[in-house]
N, C-alpha and C positions, 0 to 999 in steps of 0.2 A: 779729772783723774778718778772722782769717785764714781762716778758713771765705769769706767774701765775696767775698777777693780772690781766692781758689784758683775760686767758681764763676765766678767775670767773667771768668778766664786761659779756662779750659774752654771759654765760649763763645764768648772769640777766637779759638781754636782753630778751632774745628766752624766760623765763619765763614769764614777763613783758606783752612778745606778745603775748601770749597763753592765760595769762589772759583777756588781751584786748580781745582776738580773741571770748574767750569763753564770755563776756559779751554785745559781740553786737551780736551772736548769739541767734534768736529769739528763748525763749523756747518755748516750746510744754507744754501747763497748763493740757492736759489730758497724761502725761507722765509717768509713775510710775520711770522710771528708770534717769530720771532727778535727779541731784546730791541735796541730800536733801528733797527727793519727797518719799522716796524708801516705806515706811510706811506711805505718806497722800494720802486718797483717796479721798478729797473732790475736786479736779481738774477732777476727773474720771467722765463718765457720767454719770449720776444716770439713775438707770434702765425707768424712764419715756421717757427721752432723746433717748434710745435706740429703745423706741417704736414709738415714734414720728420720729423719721431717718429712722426707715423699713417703715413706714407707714404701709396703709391695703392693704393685697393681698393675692397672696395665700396660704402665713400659716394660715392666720386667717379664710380665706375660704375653708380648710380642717378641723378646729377647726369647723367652724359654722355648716359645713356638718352632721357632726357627732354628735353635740350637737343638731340640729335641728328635727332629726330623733329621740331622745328621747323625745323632748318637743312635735312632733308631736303625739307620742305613748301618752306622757298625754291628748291631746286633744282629740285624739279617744276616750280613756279610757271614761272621763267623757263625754263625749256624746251619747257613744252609752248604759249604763246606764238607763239612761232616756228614751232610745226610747224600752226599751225591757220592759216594764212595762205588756202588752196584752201578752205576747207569754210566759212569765213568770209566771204571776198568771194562765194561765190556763197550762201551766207542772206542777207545785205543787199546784194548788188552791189557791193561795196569794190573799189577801183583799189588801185595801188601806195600810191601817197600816200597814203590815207584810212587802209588796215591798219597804213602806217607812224605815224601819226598815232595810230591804235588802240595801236599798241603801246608808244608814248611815255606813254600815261595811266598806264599801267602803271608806270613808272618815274618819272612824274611821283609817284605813290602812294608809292613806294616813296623819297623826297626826303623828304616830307613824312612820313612814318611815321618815317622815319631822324632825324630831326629832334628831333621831340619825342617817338621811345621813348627817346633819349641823355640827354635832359633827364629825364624823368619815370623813369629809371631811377638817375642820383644825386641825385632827389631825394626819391622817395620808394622806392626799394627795388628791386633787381636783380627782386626774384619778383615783385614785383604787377604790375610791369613786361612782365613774360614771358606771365602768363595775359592782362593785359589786349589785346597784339597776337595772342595766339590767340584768343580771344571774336572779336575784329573780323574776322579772318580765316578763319573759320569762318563766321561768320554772311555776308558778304560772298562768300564763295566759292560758297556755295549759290544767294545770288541772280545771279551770274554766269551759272549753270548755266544758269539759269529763267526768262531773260532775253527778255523778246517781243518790244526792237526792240534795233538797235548805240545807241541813246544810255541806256537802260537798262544794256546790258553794258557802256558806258564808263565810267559812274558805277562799277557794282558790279567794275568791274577795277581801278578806280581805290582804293577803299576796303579791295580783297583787297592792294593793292599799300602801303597805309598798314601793313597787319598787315603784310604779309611783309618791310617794311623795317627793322625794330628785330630780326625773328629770330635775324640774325645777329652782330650786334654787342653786343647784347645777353646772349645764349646764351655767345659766345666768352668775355665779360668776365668772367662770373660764374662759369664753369669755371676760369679762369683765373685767380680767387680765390681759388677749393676746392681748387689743384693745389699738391705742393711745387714746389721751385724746379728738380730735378730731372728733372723728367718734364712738368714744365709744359709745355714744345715741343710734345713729342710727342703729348699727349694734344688737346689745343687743336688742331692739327694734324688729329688726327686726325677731330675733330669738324667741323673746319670745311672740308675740303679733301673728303674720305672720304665722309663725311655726307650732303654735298651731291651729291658727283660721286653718291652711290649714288642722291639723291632725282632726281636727272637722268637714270640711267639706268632708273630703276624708269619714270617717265614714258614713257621712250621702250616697255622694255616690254609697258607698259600699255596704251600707244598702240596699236600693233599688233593690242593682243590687241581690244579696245574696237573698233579699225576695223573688225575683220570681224564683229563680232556686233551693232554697237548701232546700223547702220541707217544714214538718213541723216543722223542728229542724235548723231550718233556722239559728236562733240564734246562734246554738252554732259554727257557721260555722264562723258567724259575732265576735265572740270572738278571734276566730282561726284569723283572720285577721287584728284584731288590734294588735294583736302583732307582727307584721311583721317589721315593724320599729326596735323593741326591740333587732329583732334576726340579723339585718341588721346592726345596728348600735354596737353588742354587741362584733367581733371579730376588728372591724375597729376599736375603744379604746383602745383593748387589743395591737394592734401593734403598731398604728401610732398616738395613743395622745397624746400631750406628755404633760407633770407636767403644773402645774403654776408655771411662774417666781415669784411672787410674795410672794405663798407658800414657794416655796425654799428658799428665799432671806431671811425671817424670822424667818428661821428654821439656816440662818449661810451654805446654802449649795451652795453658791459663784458660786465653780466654776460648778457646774452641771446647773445655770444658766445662766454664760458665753458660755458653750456652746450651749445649745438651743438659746441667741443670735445672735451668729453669724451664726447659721442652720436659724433662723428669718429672717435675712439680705438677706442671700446669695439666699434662697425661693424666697425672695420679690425683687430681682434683686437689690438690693442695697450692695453695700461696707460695711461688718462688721466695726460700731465703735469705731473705737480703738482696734482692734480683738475678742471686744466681751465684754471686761473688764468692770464688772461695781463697781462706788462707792458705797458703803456699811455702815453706819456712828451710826450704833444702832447693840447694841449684840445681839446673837439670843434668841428668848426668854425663851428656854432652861437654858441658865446664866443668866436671871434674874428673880429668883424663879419661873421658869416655869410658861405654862400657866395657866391661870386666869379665865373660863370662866364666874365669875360673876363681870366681870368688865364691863359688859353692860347696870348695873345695879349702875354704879357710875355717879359722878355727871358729867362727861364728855359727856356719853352715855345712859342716863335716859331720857332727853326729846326725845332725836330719836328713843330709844326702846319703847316710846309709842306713839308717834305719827306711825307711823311704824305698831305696833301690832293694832291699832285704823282704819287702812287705810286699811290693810288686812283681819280683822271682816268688817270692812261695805264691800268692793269688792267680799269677800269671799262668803259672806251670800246671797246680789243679784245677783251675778254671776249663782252660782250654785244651789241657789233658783229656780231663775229664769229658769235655764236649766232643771230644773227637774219638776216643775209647769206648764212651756206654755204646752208643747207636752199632758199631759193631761187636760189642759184648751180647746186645739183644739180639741182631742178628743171627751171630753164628752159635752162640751158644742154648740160647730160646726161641731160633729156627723164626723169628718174626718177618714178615716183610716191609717192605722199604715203610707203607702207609702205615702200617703199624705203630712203626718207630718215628714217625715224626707224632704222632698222636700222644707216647709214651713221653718223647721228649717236651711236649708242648706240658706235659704235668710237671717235669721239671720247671721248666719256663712261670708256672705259673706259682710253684712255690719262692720262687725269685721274688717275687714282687712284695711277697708276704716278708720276706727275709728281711727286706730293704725296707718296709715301712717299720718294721721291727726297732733296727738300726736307728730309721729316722730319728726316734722316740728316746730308744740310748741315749744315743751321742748328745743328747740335747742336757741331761739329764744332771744335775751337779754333785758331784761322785763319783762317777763314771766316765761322762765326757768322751774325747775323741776316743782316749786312750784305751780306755777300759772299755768301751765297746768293740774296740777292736782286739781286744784283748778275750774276749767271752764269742766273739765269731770266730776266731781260731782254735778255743779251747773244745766249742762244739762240732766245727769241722774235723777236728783231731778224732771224737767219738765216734762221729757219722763214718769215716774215712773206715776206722776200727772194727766196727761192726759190722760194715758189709760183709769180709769174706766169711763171715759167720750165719751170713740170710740160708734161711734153709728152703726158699721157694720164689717162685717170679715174683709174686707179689711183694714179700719182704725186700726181692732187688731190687724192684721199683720205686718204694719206701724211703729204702735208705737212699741208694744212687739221689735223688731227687732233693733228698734233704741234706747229702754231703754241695749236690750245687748251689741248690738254694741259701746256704749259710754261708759258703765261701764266697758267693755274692755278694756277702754283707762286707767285710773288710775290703772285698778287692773295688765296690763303690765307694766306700769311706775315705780311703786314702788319696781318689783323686780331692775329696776337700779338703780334706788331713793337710796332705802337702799343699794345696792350691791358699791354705792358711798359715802354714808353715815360712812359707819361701819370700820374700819381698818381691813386690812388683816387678823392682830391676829382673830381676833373675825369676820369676814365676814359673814364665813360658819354657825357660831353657832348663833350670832344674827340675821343673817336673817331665820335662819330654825324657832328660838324660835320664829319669832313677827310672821312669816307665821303659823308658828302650830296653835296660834289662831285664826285664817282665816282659818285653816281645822277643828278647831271644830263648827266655827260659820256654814263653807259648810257641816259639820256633822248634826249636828244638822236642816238643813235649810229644806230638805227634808220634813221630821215629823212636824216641826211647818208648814212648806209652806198648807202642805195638812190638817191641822186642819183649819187655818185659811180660804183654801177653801172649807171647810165643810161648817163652816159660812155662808162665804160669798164670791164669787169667785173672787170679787174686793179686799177681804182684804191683800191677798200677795202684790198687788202692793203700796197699802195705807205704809208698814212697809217696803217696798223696798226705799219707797221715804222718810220717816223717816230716815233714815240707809243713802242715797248719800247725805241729807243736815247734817247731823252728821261731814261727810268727809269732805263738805265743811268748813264748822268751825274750823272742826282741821288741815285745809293746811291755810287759813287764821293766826290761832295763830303760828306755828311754823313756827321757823324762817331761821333756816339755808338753806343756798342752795350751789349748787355744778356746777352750767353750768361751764364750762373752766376750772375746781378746777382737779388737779390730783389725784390718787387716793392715799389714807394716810393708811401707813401700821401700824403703829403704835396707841395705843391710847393717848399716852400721846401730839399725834399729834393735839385733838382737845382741846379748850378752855371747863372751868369749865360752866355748866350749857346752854351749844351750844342750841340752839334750843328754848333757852325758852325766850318769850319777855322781853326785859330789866326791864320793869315796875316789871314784876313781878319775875325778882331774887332775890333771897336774898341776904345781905350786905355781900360785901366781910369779909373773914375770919382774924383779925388782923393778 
């Protein structure tokens, strides 16, 4: 018996110790396989932590490659528009109002492609999303080229205008999934501001170079060439983009996001996090009553769907007002020709880029932020707008024209991150396509009024540009949320009731 009882002590012992052992060993809080962990994932890193440990590098700069080469094919697209106005009315004999009419299908394409790439990108996927508006724009741009009468080229502009309308909202969102929280701004910024002013200035260019060699169908050569980006950028998607984390994570597809973090990591020279593993702590939205897309319209997400749609009407309308208005302002009022005027435009073009690095620096800024930078781009677009019909020579119109586009390029880049931080994953794709689609009808429609109004009077476009930036101003003044250093929120039930709108003016909580 004492023999028995001396091995039983023994093995309380060696118990005793094992527990001791096991409690002063340090655990590991991102462990899954820690005793009692096996099902909590809140110790795990949540997918923001993942992005912020690879930082930026070369995945995100194989992402920017490829998404910049379509934001640049928007910029082409709507620049070189504009500058085909002569070489156009006299292939089919087009008046003012027919080319303006021409030029509105374009942006009517570009409504409707904004529309349902916002949709068909949270619903089925950022990337298939992305090749499918390059296929169309590709294939469409060639029959633009090739086009034997103007109701032919309006179709085939109208359909190049469905592709080039998801480029950008699309491209921005998805970068801007791939980005830390850190550099997000600026990278996004840079793609969408940068990108474009350079696909605008390669057109103009291009232009020049095209007029003097390709004849009298010079044009349709300048067609052929913007799309080069599209056909460039449309096999390099197809292999090497890969999803959003973000999209996956909300759709419940876990581990197809683990592994594109640790292929993140290992790219960006850094040590996968935990092998990749991330927390996860909300069902996919699939298990709870699926998705919703009129929940941008509740009281969560109502002040920022219209601040949002308010910010993309005024950008939209003098943006591309404005792009389609100077180039026959210099024309017919300072007697220039076509090469002229792309040269003249290509100095707009290049004050763009200055504007947006501008911005970058803003927005980043604590003080300031989204808000307030977008709030000081409209106040100077408001002056710039002002002053023009007061230039007393080409040079001053040059001047000013150049620095009302260059600054209103600052807001109308901003607000694709603005809201693309704004909106929860769920709803990213589809509320920012909706509040932009009104910014394609205001650039639809902006044409046709721009040129009645200079029927008038050739000051009146700029008198209703600068109406339209102090608008913008008042509406970044009253709303109120901001997002500098804020991560991005997948979820909606992630924002507060009535976000956005001044305190003074909510209504009283609900008993």
């Amino acid at each position: 018996m004492g023999a028995m009882e001396q091995e039983r002590e023994e093995e309380r012992e060696q118990m005793l110790g094992k527990d001791a052992a096991r409690k002063t060993q340090p655990v590991d809080p991102w462990d899954r396989s820690t005793p009692g962990r096996e099902n909590n994932t809140e110790k795990l890193p949540s997918l923001e932590d993942h992005l912020a440990h690879a930082e930026l590098g070369w995945y995100q700069g194989k992402i920017f490659l490829m998404a910049s080469l379509l934001v640049a094919a928007d910029g082409m697209e709507m620049t070189v528009i504009s500058l085909l106005r002569k070489p156009l009315s006299k292939e089919w004999g087009l008046n003012d109002n027919e080319f303006s009419a021409l030029g509105s299908t374009v942006f009517a394409g570009l409504l409707i492609g904004n529309l349902m790439g916002g949709f068909l990108a949270d619903m089925y996927g950022r990337k298939h999303c992305m090749i499918g508006v390059s296929l169309l724009f590709c294939i469409f741009g060639v029959l633009s080229a090739l086009a034997s009468n103007v109701w032919i080229f309006a179709v085939a502009r109208f359909f190049t205008g469905m592709g080039v309308g998801s480029m950008v909202p699309v491209s921005d969102s998805h970068l801007l999934e791939w980005s830390p929280s850190a550099s997000r701004a600026k990278i996004a910024m840079t793609l969408t501001g940068v990108a474009f002013a350079f696909g605008a200035a390669f057109a103009c260019v291009a232009g020049i170079w095209v007029h003097d060699i390709g004849g009298e169908e010079w044009w349709r050569w300048m067609l052929l060439v913007c799309i080069l980006p599209g056909l460039v950028s449309l096999p390099l998607c197809y292999f090497f983009l890969p999803e959003s984390p973000h999209f996956l994570m909300v759709h419940g597809r876990v581990e197809e996001t683990e592994v594109l973090l640790r292929q993140l990591a290992e790219c960006n020279g850094k040590p996968p996090l935990r092998d990749g593993r991330v927390a996860h702590f909300h069902s996919p939205v699939e298990s709870c009553g699926g998705w919703k897309p009129l929940e941008i319209f509740g009281r969560e997400l109502r002040a920022t769907s219209i601040y949002c749609t308010v910010v993309w009407c005024v950008c939209g309308f003098t943006y591309y007002g404005h792009i389609f208005v100077y180039p026959v302002l210099l024309e017919d009022i300072y007697n220039m020709q076509v090469k002229e005027a792309y040269s003249t435009v290509l100095i707009s073009t290049l004050v763009e880029i200055s504007a947006v690095v501008g911005c970058m620096v803003l927005m980043d800024i604590e003080g300031i932020g989204r808000r307030g930078a977008m709030a000081l781009g409209f106040l100077f677009a408001w002056l710039a707008a002002s002053l023009i019909p007061l230039s007393q020579n080409l040079t001053q119109f040059i001047a000013l024209n150049s620095a009302l586009r260059g600054i209103i390029e600052g807001p109308f880049t901003m607000i694709y991150i603005f809201a693309g931080e704004l909106f929860p994953t769920t709803h990213r794709g589809t509320a920012v396509a909706f509040c932009n689609s009104f910014g394609r009808i205001a650039a639809m429609v902006s044409p046709m009024v721009c040129m009645e109004l200079y029927h008038i009077h050739y000051w009146y476009p700029f008198f209703l540009f600068g109406t339209l930036s102090f608008g913008g101003l008042l509406s970044s003044a009253f709303f109120t949320r901001e997002t500098l250093n804020e991560p991005l929120i997948m979820y909606t039930d992630e924002v507060e009731r009535d976000a956005g709108v001044p305190r003074c003016l909510r209504p009283p909580p609900t008993p």
